[in-house]
Each structure stands twice: as C-alpha cells, then as structure tokens.
C-alpha positions, 0 to 999 in steps of 0.5 A: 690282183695279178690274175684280175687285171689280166681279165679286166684288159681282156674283157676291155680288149674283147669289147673293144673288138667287138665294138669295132666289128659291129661299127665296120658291119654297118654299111651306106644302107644301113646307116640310118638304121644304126641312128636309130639304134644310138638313139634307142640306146640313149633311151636305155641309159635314160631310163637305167639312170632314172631308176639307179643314179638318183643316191649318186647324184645327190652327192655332187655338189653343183647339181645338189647345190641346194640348202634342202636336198629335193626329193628322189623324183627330182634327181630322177628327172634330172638325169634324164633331161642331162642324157636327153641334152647330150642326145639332143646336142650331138644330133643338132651338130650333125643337122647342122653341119649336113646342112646343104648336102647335095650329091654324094661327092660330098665329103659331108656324105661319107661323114654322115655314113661313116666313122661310127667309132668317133661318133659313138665316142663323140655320143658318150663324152658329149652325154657324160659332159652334161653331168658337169653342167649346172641346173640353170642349163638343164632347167631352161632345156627343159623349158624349150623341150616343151615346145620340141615335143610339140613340134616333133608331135606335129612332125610325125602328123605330117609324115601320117598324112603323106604316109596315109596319101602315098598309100592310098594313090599307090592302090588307086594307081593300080586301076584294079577291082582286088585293089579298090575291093582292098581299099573298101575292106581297109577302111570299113576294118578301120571305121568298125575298130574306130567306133568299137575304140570309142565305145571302150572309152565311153566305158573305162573313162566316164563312169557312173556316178562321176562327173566327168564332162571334160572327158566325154567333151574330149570323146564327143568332139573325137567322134565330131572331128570323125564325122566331119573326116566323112563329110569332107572326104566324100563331098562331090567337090572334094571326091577323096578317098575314104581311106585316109579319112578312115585311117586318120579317124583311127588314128585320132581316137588312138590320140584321145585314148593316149590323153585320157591314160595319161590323166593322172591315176587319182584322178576319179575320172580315169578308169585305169586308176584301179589298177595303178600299180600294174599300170604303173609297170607296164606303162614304164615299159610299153611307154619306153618300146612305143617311143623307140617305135615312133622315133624309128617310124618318124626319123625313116619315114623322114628319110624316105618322104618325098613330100616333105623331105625332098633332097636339095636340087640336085645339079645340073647336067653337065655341071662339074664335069671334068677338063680332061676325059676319064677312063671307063672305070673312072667315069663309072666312080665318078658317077657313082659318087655324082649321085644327088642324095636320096634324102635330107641328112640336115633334117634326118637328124633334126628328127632325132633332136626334136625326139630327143626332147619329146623322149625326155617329157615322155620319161618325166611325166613332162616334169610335172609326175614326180611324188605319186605319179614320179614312176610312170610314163607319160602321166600328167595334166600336160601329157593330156593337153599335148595329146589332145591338141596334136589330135585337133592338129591332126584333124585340122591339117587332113582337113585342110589337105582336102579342101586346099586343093578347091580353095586354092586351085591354081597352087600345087598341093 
C-alpha cells in the first residue's frame, strides 16, 4: 500500500513537471499553435468519451432522469455536446474578453499568450462542470450549434476565397513568364482533376437500375456552378484569373462528394453502403483528423487574413508617449510593447467556439446518426443539406467576388 502510494505521488509529481516544461515551451510565437493543440486535444476527449463513457453516464441521476433509459447512441451524443460546451464556453470568454485589444501594451496581450497552466486548468474544470449540468442546457446547445456550424462552414468560405485571391495576386505580382506558365499549369491539374472527381461520382453515386435524381441533381448543378466560374471569370468585363475559378471549382466538387458520403449507408443511392463497416471505421478516423486539420487551417489563416481580420486601428503616432524622456534601453522596450497586434485575438478565438459547435455535428452525425448509423462521422440527411448548401454559398460568394467590383465601382472590394 505504502510502496503504491509512493508511485502514485511520483507519476502525479512527473506529470506535473512535465505539464509545466511543455507550458514555459511555449513561446509569443507559438501561441496560437498551442490553441490548436487544446482544441485537438478537446476532440480526443470527445470521441474517447463517445466510445467509453456511455455505461457511466447512465448511472447519473440528472442526466438519466428519465423513466425509460434511452439507448447507448443517445448517452453517446451527449458526452460529446457536454465536452464541446466546455470547449465552446472557455473560447467564448476569451473572444470576449480580448475584445478591443489594440497593441501589445495591453495587459490583455500577455493574457492571451501566457499563463497556459491556469488556462489548461480553466479548460478541464470548465469541461468537467458541464457533466453537472441538466439536459435542457445541453439540448438547447445543441439546437444553437446547428446554426454555429453553419456560420463556421461560411467562416472558412470566406478565409478560401482571400486565401485563393492572395495566391493568385502573389504570382501575378511577380510580373514573370515561370510565374503565369505556374499559374496555367495549377489551374489545368485543377480543371482535369475536377472533372476526373465528378466523372467518380457520376459512378459511385448514380448507379444503375436506381432512381437517384436528387444526386445527379446535386452533380449536374456542381459542374453548372463550375461553367458558370468560367464564364464569369474569363469575361472581358471581369478579366480574372482563372486560378481562383479553377481552384474553387475543386473545391466545390470536394463539397458535393463530402454531401453525398454523408447520405446515409442504406440509402440505395450511395455507393459507399457496401462496404459500410469499413466505411464506418475509417470514416470515425479520417473524419476526426480532417476536422483537426480544418480548424487548425481555419483558426491560422484567421490569424494571419488581412482581408478579414484586420487588427483594430492601431494608434497614432505620437500618441501615448511619455512626459519625461526615457532611457535608450527604456525606449526600445517601450516600442517593442508599443507594437499594434498583428491580428484579431477577440475573433481568433471566436474561431474555435464557431469549430466548437461544428466539431460536435461532426462527431453526432448532427444528432440525427444514432441506431445504425450511431458510429459514424458525419452521416445524415442534415450533413448533406449543410454541405450542399455551403457549396452554393460558396459559388454565390466567389461569383459575387467577381462581378462586385463592375457593379459597384465606386466601392473598394
């Protein structure tokens, strides 16, 4: 007994000291890293506690406070929205409380880069706190997420777009054969892979001897809304560049093959469903990493647009200075700590609270894939729609990225 409690206190003190070296690692610039790293982590303890905490939960008396114990899947999508709760609250603070950061010299500046051993603490106590809750808390979050994830999807439309308009000036800007031979060679390897996607789809999701109108509706109106990109962009009144259109195009046949995966496995239109155990699996994993990757993309891109996210006015010169002279090293410190943010910190962590919400519809199938489909990601009539429709959005806003500019020409776009 003796000998065990000795280990214990050294395991406890050895992760305890290992917690702190990882927290002093991390550095200004590193930062916005290690919100990336919470909230993959936050996705680890969701789907851990979707898979194992359903038999515990069912023992809690305000969470199992019905007269007929529901089903394991509904426990399960519980313990998922409880995390996400948790995760989405402790980044909601912060949005709001980094709201008007202007410089460095705020004392805000060093909250948002430093103390990583409260926040962590902050983080675990606010997610553990959530299991105290009663339903009727955790079934109106889930009614609102609905509507984050649609705003988060149209987050990361919009980052796409500045993304895929900075890349294209960025090559054009340097005014060189190899450069617009580069853009040619990008945009005919995203045209061919384009239509070589839809082609697949064409196979694996309109089979014969099926009636599947809906989906060759979804496909037939992909490759319009590609044409129409074209069209658009090439237009001598436009006169884009075909990159964006070609890289959008891509992207949107991606969104219609993300809708039609997600149409449930028995449904006889989707080709997927004979193989549904394998899907199954894999699609819990691939589902998981591909939502880390697109929050991580999402929240620093977030960080770095300056299109959108622009840090509020910096000061003005001269302003703030001080009534006696300082020192050389004094003024270099002060100027260091003078320095407007880079980006918006209120908005960087609105990011992952919109994600928050998103991650969670992932994980439940948007609480809707419980019974057969209970174990896979991202399955569901809803998931469709969503993708669907965050494709139109998509098409809708590029073109209205092209034709604004003539429509509008006394307003800078």
């Amino acid at each position: 007994m003796w000998a065990a409690s000795c280990l214990a206190s050294c395991c406890a003190a050895c992760a305890c000291d290992a917690c702190r070296t990882v927290v002093s690692g991390i550095s200004r610039r590193s930062a916005r890293i290690a919100y990336c790293g919470l909230f993959a982590l936050s996705l680890i303890v969701s789907w851990i506690l979707r898979e194992v905490a359903a038999p515990l939960m069912e023992k809690i008396p305000w969470i199992n406070s019905f007269h007929t114990t529901p089903n394991r899947e509904w426990f399960e999508t519980d313990a998922v929205l409880r995390v996400s709760l948790g995760n989405f609250l402790f980044f909601t603070i912060l949005a709001i409380l980094m709201i008007g950061v202007k410089n460095q010299k705020d004392p805000r500046d060093s909250m948002h880069h430093g103390g990583w051993m409260m926040k962590i603490i902050c983080w675990c106590l606010m997610v553990i706190f959530m299991f105290f809750l009663p339903n009727g808390i955790i079934s109106f979050y889930e009614t609102i997420s609905k509507f984050g994830s649609g705003l988060f999807l149209l987050v990361q439309v919009v980052l796409l777009l500045d993304f895929v308009h900075s890349w294209n000036d960025k090559w054009v800007g340097y005014d060189e054969q190899f450069w617009y031979v580069a853009l040619l060679v990008v945009s005919l390897v995203c045209y061919v892979a384009t239509f070589a996607f839809n082609g697949l789809l064409f196979h694996f999701f309109t089979p014969s001897g099926q009636d599947c109108g809906l989906n060759t509706f979804f496909i037939v109106m992909t490759l319009i809304l590609i044409f129409v990109f074209a069209v658009v962009t090439l237009h001598p009144s436009v006169g884009g560049s075909i990159l964006p259109a070609s890289v959008l195009s891509l992207y949107c046949t991606y969104l219609c093959y993300s809708a039609l995966a997600s149409e449930p496995r028995d449904y006889e239109c989707n080709g997927l469903h004979k193989h549904s155990k394998a899907v199954s699996s894999g699609t819990l994993a691939l589902g998981l990493l591909t939502t880390v990757l697109s929050v991580v993309y999402s929240a620093v891109r977030a960080g770095s647009s300056t299109t959108l996210l622009s840090p509020p006015s910096s000061p003005r010169a001269g302003a703030g200075k001080p009534l006696l002279p300082l020192d050389r090293a004094d003024e270099e410190e002060e100027k260091e700590r003078s320095k407007p943010v880079t980006y918006s910190y209120s908005f960087f962590h609105l990011i992952f609270s919109l994600a928050s919400m998103y991650s969670a519809m992932l994980l439940t199938g948007w609480s809707t894939s419980v019974g057969e489909s209970g174990k896979l990601v991202d399955v569901g009539w809803p998931s469709v729609w969503v993708r669907i429709v965050t494709g139109w959005a998509t098409a809708a806003l590029f073109i209205w990225s092209q034709v604004a500019p003539i429509l509008f020409p006394d307003r800078e776009f």
